[in-house]
C-alpha positions as CSV (number, residue, x, y, z in Angstrom):
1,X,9.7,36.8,97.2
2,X,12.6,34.5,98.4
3,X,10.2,31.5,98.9
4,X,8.7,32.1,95.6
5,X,11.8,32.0,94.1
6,X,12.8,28.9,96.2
7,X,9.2,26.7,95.3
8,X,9.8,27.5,91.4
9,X,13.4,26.2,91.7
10,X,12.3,23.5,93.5
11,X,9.3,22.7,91.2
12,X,11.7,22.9,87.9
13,X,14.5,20.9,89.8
14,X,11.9,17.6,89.0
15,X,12.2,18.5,85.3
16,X,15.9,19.0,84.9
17,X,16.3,15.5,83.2
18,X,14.1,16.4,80.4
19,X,16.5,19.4,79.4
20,X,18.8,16.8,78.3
21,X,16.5,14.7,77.0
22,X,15.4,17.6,74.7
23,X,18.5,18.1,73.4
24,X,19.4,14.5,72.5
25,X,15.8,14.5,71.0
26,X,16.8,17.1,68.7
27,X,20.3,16.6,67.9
28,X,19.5,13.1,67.4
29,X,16.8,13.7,65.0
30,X,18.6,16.3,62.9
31,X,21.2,14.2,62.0
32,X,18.6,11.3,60.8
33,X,17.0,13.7,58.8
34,X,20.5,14.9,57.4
35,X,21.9,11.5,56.6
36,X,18.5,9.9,55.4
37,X,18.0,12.8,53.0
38,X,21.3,11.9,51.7
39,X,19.5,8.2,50.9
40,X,19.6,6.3,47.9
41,X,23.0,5.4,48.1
42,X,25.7,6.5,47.6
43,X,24.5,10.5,47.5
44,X,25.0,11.7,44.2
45,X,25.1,14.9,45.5
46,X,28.0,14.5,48.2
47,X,30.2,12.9,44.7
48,X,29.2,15.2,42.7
49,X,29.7,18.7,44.9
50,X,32.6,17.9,47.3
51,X,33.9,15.4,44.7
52,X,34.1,12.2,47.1
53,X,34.3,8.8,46.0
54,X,30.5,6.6,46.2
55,X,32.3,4.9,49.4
56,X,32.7,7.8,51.1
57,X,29.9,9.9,50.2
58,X,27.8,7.1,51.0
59,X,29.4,6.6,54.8
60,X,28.7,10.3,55.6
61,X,25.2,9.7,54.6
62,X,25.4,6.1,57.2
63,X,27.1,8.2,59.4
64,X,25.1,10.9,60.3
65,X,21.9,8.4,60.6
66,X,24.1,5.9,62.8
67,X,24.9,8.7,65.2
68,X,21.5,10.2,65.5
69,X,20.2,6.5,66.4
70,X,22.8,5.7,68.7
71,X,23.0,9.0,70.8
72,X,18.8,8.2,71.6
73,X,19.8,4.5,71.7
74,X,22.8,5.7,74.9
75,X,20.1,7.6,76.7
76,X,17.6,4.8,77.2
77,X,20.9,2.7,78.6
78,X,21.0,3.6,82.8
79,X,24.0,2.2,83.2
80,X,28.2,2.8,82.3
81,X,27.5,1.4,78.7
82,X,25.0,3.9,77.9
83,X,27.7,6.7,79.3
84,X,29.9,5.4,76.7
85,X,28.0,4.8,74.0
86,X,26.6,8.7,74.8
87,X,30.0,10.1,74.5
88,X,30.9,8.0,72.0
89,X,27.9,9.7,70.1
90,X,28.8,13.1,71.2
91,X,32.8,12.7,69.7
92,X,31.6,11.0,66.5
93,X,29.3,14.8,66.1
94,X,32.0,16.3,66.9
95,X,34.1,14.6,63.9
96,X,31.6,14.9,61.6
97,X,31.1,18.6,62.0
98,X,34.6,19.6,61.9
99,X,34.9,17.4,59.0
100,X,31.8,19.7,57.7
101,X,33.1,23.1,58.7
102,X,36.5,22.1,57.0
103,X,35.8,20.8,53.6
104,X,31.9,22.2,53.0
105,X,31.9,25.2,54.8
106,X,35.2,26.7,55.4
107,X,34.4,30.5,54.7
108,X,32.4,30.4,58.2
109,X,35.1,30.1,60.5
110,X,34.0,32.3,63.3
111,X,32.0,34.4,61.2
112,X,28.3,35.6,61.6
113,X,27.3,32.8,59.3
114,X,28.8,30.1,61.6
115,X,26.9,31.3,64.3
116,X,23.1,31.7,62.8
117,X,23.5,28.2,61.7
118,X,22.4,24.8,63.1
119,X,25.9,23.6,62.1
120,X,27.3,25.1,65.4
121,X,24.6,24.1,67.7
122,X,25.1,20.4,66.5
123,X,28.7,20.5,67.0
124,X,27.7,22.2,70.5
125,X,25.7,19.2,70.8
126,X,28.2,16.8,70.4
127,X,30.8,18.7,72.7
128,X,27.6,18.3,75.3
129,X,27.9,14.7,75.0
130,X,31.0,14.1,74.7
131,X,31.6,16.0,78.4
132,X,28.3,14.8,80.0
133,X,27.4,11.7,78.9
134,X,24.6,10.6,80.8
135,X,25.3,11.9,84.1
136,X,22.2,13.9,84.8
């Protein structure tokens, strides 16, 4: 059973780089689809919900597309500028969704809703990044 154990660890071991891959995939992608559905600008919605001027309303929206682009942009980068420009990614999420959880969603603070949301995971995300970079 202990050799079994030991091949499968072994066998997975080869595929440990595409957990992280996975992850930026996904948190990357989110945010495109978050900031480009916040496309023409500036967001009408953004101004007219949370009351922000068009400038800042429409730099969310650039925002949350620039940092989805750049955190797969810092993967494909094997070298101590792609480690930076990773957790420079992973700290931009992580202003962005405090910025999120404090003006749009402040009634979550470590509630049940704050954790069944993808809010969390995406500042999780970010956290990820922001420690790890692209050491694998």
């Amino acid at each position: 059973m202990k050799k079994i154990i030991f091949l499968v660890n072994d066998y997975l071991k080869n595929f440990e780089a595409l957990a992280s891959l996975f992850l930026r995939l996904g948190i990357s992608i989110a945010f495109i689809i978050h900031g480009w559905n916040k496309f023409p600008l500036p967001p009408q919605g953004l101004i007219e919900y949370f009351d922000l001027s068009p400038f800042l309303a429409s730099f969310v929206a650039l925002s949350e597309v620039s940092v989805g682009i750049t955190l797969i942009i810092g993967g494909f980068i094997k070298n101590p500028y792609g480690n930076i420009i990773t957790r420079f990614a992973g700290l931009t999420i992580i202003i962005i969704m405090v910025n999120i959880f404090v003006i749009a969603h402040q009634d979550w603070f470590i509630t049940k809703k704050l954790f069944t949301s993808e809010q969390i995971f995406l500042l999780i995300g970010g956290i990820y990044f922001l420690l790890k970079g692209n050491n694998t």
